[in-house]
C-alpha positions in Angstrom: 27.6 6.5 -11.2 26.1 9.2 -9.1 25.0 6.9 -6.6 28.8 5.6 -6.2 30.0 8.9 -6.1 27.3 10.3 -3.5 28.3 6.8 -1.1 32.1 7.5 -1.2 31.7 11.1 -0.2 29.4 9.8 2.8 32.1 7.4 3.9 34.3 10.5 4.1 32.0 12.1 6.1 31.6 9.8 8.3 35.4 9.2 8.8 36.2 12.5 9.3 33.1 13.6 11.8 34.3 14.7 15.3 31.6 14.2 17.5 33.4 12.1 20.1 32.2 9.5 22.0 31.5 11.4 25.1 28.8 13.3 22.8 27.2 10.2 21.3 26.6 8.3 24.6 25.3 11.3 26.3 22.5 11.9 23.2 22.0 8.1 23.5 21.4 7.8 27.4 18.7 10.3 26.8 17.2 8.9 24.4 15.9 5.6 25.9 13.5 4.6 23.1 16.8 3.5 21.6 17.7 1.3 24.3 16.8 -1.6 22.8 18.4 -0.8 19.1 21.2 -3.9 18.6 24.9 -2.7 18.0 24.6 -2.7 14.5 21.3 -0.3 14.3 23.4 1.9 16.6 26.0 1.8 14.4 24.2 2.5 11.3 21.9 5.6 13.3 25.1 6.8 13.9 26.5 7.5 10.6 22.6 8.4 9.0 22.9 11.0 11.9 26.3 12.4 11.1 24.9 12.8 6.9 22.0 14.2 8.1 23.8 16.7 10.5 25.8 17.8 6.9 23.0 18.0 4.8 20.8 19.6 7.0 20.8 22.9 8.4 19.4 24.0 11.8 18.6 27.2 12.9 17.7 28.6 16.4 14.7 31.1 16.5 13.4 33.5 19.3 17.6 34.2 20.2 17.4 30.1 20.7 21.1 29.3 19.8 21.0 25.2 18.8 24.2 23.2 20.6 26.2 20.0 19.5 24.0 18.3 22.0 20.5 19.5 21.2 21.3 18.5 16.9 22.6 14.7 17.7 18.7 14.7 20.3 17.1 15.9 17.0 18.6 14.3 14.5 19.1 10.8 16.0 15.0 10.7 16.3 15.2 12.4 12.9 17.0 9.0 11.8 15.3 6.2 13.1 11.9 6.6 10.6 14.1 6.3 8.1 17.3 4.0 9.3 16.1 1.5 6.5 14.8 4.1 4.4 17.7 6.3 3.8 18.6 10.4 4.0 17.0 10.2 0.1 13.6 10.0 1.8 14.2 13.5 3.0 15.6 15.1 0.3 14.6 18.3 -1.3 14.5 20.3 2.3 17.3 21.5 3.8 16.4 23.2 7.1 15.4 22.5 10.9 13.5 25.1 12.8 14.2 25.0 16.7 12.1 27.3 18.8 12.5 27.1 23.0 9.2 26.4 23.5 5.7 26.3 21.3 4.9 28.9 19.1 2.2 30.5 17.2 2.6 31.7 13.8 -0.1 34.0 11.8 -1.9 33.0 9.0 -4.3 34.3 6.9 -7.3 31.4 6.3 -9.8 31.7 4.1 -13.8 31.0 5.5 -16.5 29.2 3.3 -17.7 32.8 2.1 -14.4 33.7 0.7 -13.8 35.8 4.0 -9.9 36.1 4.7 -9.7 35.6 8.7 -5.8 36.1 10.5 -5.7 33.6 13.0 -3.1 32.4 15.3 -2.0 28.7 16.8 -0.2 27.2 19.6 2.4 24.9 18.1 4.6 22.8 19.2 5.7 21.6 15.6 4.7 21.9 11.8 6.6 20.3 8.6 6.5 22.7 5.4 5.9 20.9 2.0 9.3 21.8 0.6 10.3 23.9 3.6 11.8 23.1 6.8 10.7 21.3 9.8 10.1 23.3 13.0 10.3 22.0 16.3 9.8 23.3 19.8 12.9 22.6 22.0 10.9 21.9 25.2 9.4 18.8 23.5 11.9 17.5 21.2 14.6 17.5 23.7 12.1 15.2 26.1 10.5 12.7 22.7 12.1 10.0 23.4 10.9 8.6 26.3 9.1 6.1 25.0 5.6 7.3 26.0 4.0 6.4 22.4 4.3 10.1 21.9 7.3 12.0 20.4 7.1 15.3 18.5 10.1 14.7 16.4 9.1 11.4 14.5 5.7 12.9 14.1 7.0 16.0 12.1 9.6 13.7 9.8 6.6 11.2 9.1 4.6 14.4 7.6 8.0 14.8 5.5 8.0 11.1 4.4 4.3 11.5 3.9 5.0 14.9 1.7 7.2 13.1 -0.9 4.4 12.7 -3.2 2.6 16.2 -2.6 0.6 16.9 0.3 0.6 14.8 3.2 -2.4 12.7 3.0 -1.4 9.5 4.6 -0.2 8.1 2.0 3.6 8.3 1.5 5.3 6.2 -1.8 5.0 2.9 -1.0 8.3 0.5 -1.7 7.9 -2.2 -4.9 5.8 -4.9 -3.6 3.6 -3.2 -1.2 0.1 -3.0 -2.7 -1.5 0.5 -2.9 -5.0 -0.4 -2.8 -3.7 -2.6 0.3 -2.6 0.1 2.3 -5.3 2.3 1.2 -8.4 -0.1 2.5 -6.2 -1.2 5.5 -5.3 2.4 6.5 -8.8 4.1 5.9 -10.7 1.1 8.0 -8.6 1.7 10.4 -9.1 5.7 10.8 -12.6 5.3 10.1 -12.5 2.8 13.4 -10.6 5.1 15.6 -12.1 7.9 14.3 -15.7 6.4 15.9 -13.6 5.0 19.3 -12.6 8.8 19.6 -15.9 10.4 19.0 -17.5 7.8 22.0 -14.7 8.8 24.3 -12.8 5.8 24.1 -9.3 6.2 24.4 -7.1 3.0 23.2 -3.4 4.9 24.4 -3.3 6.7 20.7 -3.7 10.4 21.0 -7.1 11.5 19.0 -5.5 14.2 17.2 -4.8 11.1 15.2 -8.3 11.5 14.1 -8.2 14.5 13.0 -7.0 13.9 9.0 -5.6 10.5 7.4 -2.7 12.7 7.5 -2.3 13.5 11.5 -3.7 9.6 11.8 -0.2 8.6 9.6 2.2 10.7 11.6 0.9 9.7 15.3 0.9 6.2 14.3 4.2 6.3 13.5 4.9 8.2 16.7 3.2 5.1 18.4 5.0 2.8 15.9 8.7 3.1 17.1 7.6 3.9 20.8 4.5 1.9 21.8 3.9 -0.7 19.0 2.3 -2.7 21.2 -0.6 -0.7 20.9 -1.2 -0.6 17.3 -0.8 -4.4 17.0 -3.1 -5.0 19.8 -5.9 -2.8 18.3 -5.0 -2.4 14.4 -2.4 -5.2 13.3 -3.1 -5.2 9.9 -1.8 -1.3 10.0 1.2 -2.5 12.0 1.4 -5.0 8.7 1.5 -2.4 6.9 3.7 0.5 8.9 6.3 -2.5 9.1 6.4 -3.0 5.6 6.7 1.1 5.1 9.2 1.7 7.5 10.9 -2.0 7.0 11.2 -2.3 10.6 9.9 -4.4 13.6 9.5 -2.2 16.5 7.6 -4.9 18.9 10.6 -7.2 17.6 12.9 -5.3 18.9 10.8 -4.3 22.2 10.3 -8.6 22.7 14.1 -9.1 22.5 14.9 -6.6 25.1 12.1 -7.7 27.4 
C-alpha cells in the first residue's frame, strides 16, 4: 500500500514540475554522455530527476548560491547510476553539498601509536555514510563529457556502495546475482589492476581505482557509463558483472549510436 501511495504522489510530482523545456535541453546539450540515451531513457531520466530534485536538498557552500541549471547538471548524472535502480537506492540521505571549486576539510586521524594528527585534503568530492554528498562545482558542471572520468557518478556509486555499511565495493546485489560471483570476479580484477598500476601501466582507468576495492567500485562505474569500452576490453567479466548491478548496457547503447 505504501508503495502505491509513494508512486501516485510521484506522478503528481512529475505533473506539476516547472522546469520547462528550454531548461531540460540546455542541461541535456551539456551533458553529452547522454547523447546516445533512446527517447524513452530520456524520458524516464527526466522524471527520476524531477523526484530526486524534491527529495533531495542542495546547498551552496563558500557563498556558492546553486541555480535551476547547475541542480538539473547534478542531478541528471545523479540519475543515470540508478535509472534502473530507482531513487530507493539513495534513500536515507537527504542533502547535496556544492562547493565552487575543491576543497579541504580538517580531520583529526589517528597514527599506528594512537597519535591524533589534524591533517588537511584537497577534494574535489566525498560521500558521507548517512550524510550528504559534496561536490566541487568546477568538476561536476564539466563530468559529463564522456572522458571515462566524471566526479558525480563516482560520489553516487560510493552511496550505492554505502547501503550495506561502509563502502567496500560491494553494494547489495539484486536476486539472482551471485555474491561469491561478484566477489572473486571483482577482487581478481583489482588485484590485476592493482599490479598494471604499480608497473606503470596505464590501461585509460585512473589508478586511484587502486587505491581500495572501494575507490576501484566507484571509478569503474565512472568508466562504466562513459568509457565501457575499456572495462570490457580489459576486465569483461566485471563489465558482466557492473551490467548486471546497474541493469544497464552502456557499450549497447555506445554501438547503436556509432
Amino acid at each position: 500500500m505504501f508503495q502505491i501511495i509513494r508512486n501516485w504522489l510521484d506522478h503528481r510530482i512529475i505533473k506539476r514540475s516547472n522546469v520547462t523545456q528550454a531548461q531540460w535541453d540546455n542541461a541535456f546539450a551539456l551533458l553529452p554522455l547522454l547523447a546516445g540515451y533512446t527517447e524513452d531513457e530520456k524520458k524516464s531520466l527526466r522524471e527520476l530527476t524531477i523526484i530526486f530534485l524534491h527529495r533531495k536538498v542542495f546547498e551552496g557552500a563558500d557563498g556558492l548560491v546553486v541555480t535551476r541549471p547547475m541542480k538539473l547538471i547534478i542531478a541528471l548524472q545523479a540519475c543515470i547510476p540508478i535509472l534502473k535502480l530507482g531513487l530507493g537506492a539513495y534513500e536515507g540521505w537527504i542533502s547535496v553539498i556544492v562547493y565552487p571549486a575543491g576543497f579541504a576539510p580538517e580531520r583529526v586521524v589517528m597514527d599506528e601509536f594512537g597519535v591524533q594528527h589534524r591533517v588537511q585534503s584537497n577534494l574535489a568530492g566525498e560521500a558521507w555514510q548517512r550524510g550528504p554528498v559534496v561536490l566541487a562545482w568546477n568538476d561536476a558542471e564539466h563530468a559529463g563529457i564522456i572522458d571515462g572520468h566524471n566526479l558525480v557518478i563516482h560520489e553516487f556509486a560510493h552511496k550505492l556502495d554505502m547501503q550495506t555499511g561502509n563502502a567496500n565495493g560491494f553494494p547489495p546485489l539484486h536476486a539472482g546475482m551471485s555474491s561469491s560471483v561478484w566477489f572473486k570476479t571483482l577482487s581478481e580484477g583489482f588485484e590485476d589492476f592493482e599490479r598494471k598500476c604499480s608497473k606503470g601501466k596505464h590501461i585509460g582507468i585512473d589508478c586511484y581505482a587502486a587505491a581500495s576495492p572501494a575507490e576501484y567500485f566507484a571509478v569503474l562505474s565512472e568508466v562504466f557509463f562513459e568509457r565501457p569500452d575499456v572495462i570490457f576490453k580489459h576486465y569483461s567479466d566485471v563489465y558482466g558483472q557492473l551490467r548486471e548491478y546497474y541493469r544497464q548496457d552502456p557499450l549497447n547503447r555506445i554501438n547503436k549510436t556509432n
